[in-house]
C-alpha positions in Angstrom: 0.0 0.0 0.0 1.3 3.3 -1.1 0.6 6.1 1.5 2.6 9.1 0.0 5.3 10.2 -2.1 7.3 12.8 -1.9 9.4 13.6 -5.3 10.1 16.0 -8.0 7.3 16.8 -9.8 8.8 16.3 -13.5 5.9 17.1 -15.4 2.0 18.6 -15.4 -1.2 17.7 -17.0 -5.4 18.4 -17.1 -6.1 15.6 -14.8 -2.7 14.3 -13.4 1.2 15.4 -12.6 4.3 13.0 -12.6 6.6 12.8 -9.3 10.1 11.7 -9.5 10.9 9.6 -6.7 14.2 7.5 -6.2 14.4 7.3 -10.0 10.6 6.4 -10.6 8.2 8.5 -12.4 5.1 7.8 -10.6 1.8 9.1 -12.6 -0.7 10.6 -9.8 -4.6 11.8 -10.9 -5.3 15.1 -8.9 -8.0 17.3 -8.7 -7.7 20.3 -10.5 -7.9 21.8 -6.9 -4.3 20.3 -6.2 -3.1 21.3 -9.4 -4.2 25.1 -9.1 -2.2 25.2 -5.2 1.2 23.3 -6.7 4.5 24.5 -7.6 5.7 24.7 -11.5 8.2 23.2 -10.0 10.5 21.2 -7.2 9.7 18.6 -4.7 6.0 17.7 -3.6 4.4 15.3 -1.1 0.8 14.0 -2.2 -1.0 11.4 -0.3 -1.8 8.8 -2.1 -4.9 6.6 -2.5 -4.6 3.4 -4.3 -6.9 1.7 -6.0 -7.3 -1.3 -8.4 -9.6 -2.2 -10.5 -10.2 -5.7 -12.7 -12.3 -6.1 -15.8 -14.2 -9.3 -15.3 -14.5 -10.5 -18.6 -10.9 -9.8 -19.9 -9.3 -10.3 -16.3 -7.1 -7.4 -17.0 -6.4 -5.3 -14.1 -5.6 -1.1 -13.7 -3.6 0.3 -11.2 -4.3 3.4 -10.9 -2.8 6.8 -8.2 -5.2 9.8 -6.8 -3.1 11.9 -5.4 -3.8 14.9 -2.1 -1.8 17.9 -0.3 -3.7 16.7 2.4 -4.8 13.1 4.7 -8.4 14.7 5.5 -8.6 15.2 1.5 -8.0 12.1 0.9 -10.1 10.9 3.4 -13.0 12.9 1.9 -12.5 11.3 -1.4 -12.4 7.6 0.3 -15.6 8.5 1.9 -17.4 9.9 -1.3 -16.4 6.5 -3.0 -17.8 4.4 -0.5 -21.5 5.8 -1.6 -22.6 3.4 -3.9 -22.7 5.2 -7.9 -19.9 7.1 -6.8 -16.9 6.5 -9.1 -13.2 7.1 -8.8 -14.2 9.4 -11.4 -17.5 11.1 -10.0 -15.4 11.6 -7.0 -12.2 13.1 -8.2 -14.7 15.2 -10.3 -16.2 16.3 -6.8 -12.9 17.1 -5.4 -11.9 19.4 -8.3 -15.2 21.5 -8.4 -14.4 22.7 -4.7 -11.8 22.7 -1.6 -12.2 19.9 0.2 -13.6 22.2 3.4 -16.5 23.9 1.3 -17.2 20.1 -0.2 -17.5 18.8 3.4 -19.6 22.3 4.6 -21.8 21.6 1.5 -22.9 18.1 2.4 -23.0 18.9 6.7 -25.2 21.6 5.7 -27.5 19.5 3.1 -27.1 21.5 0.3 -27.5 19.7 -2.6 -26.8 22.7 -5.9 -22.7 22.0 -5.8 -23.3 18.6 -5.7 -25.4 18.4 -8.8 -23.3 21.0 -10.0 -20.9 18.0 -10.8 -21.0 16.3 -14.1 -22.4 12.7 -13.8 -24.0 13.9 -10.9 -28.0 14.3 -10.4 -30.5 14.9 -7.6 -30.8 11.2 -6.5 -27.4 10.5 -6.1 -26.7 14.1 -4.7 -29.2 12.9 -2.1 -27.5 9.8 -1.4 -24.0 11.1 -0.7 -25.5 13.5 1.7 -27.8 11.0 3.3 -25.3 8.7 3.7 -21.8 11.4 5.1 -23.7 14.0 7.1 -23.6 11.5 10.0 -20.1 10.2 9.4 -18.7 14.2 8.3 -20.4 15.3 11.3 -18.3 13.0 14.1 -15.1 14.4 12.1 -13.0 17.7 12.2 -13.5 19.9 9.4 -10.8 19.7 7.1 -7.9 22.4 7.1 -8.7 23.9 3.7 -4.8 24.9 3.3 -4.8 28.2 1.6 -8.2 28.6 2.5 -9.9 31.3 4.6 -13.0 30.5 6.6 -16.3 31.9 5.4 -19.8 32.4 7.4 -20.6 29.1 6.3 -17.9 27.3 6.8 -17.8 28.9 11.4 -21.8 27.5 10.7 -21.0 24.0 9.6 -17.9 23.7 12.0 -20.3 24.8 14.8 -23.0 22.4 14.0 -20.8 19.4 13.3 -19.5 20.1 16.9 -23.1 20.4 18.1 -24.5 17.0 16.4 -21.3 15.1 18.0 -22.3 16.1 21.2 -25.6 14.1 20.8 -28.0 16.7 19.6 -30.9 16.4 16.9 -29.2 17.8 13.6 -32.7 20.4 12.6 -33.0 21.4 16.4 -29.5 22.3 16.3 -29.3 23.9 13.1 -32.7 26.0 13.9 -30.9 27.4 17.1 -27.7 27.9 15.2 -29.6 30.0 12.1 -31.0 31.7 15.0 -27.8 33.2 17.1 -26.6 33.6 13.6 -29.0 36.4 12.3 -28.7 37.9 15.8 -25.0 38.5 15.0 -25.4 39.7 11.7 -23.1 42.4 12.2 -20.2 40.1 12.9 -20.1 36.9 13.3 -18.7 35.3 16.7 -15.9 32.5 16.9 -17.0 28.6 16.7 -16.6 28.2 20.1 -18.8 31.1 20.9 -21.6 30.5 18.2 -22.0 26.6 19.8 -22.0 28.2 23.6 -25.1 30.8 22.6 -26.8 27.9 20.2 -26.8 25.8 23.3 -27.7 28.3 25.6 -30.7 29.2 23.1 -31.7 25.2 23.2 
């Protein structure tokens, strides 16, 4: 199992880049999210998720690399392919349309129009990814975003995913939440704060 590699990158394309390492060119699938946020040049770590796939009636097998700057990334990806009619493809496709923190905000906060934003994507099976993450996104942190600088919606979904792993319904929570949020409208207050008034206003 290949975790990460950390090479030269020696060359760039639409879908993929090729890292050098001890002598190997190794051909990694990124999102175009990764592509935008790396070097023209130098030495790169991706973590790497890999993943095989055999053709039953040939038997031929493909190996294939999808490369991250970041674990939670990847771990977002491995989570959108578990949902059943999400390809490698689908989800890579997912992972280029938006950083991996407003992807995560997006399903926490059920909010289907970036997922069927997606090619191959339509309002069933944006239902069934968020049906079947919010739970699971919910128990987790939100991911770092590297580059990334936190938006109204992002201090919501942090604060609700911190409210729903304490044990609290998910549509009591976010009613309280929407709540302290248009009484701050002039600024909005830091996670911690906005879950200390929600639960004060439960």
């Amino acid at each position: 199992m290949i975790d990460s590699l950390n090479g030269d990158l020696l060359d760039t394309s639409m879908d993929h880049v090729v890292l050098e390492c001890g002598g190997v060119g190794y051909l990694v699938q990124v999102p175009g999210t990764v592509l935008q946020a790396l070097p023209t040049s130098g030495r790169v770590r991706l973590f790497v998720h890999y993943a095989v796939s055999v053709d039953v009636r040939s038997g031929s097998s493909e190996h294939r690399l999808f490369g991250f700057l970041d674990r939670e990334d990847r771990q977002l990806f491995r989570r959108l392919i578990d949902v059943q009619g999400v390809s490698a493809t689908i989800g890579m496709s997912i992972m280029g349309a938006r950083s991996a923190q407003d992807i995560h905000t997006s399903i926490l906060l059920g909010d289907e129009s970036m997922l069927k934003g997606v090619k191959g994507i339509g309002p069933k099976l944006a239902q069934r990814i968020i049906s079947e993450l919010q739970g699971k996104l919910a128990a987790v942190p939100m991911p770092s975003g590297r580059g990334a600088v936190p938006g109204g919606n992002t201090l919501k979904a942090e604060a609700l995913s911190a409210l729903i792993s304490l044990g609290l319904d998910r549509m009591k929570a976010e009613r309280a939440l929407n709540a302290v949020l248009k009484e701050n409208e002039g600024g909005t207050p830091a996670v911690e704060e906005l879950i200390r008034l929600t639960l004060k206003n439960l």
